[in-house]
N, C-alpha and C positions, 0 to 999 in steps of 0.2 A: 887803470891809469889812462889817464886823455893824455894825448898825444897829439903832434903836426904829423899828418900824412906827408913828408917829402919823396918825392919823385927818388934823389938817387939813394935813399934807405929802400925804398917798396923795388928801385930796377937796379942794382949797384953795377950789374953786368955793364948796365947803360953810363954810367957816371960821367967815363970822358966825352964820350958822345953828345949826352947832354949838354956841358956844358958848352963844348964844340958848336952846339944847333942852338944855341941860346946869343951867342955871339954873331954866331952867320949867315942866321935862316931868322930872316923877319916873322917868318908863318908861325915857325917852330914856337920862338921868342911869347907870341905873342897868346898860344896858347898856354905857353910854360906858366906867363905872369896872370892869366884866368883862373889855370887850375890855382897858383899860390894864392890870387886873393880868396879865393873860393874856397881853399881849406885853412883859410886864415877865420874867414868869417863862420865855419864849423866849428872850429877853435872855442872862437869867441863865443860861441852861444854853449857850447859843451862846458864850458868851464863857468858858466854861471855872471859873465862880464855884458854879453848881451840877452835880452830876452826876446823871444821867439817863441811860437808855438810848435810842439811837434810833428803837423803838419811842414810849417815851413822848412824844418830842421830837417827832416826825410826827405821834400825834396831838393834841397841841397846837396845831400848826399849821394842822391839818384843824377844830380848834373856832375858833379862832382866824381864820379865813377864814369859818365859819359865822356868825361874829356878826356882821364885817365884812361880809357881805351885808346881813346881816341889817339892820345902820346905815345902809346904802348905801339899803335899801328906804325905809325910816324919814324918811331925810331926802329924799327925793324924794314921799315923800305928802305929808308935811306943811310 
């Protein structure tokens, strides 16, 4: 089944937090709305609504994991 990768399903730990740093941390904010476009537009190509090649689709997934680190770091500093 294709699926939305969201953030507070993959961290739930993180949930208030999230939203918390979505509201008052511009940095936070502004990764949160990269990663959602960014597995919005995986979405889109997994489900057959855009087309892409599987090169591009891999490395979407490969930025797409990079930021999700990147959030994962984020929310465990602060």
């Amino acid at each position: 089944m294709i699926k939305k990768h969201q953030l507070t399903v993959d961290f739930p730990e993180f949930e208030v937090k999230i939203h918390d740093l979505k509201v008052n941390d511009n940095h936070f904010k502004n990764l949160f709305e990269e990663y959602d476009k960014l597995d919005h537009e995986i979405y889109r190509i997994e489900t057959d609504s855009e087309p892409a090649s599987d090169d591009v689709l891999n490395n979407l997934r490969v930025e797409r994991v990079r930021i999700k680190d990147h959030i994962y770091t984020y929310l465990n500093k602060n």
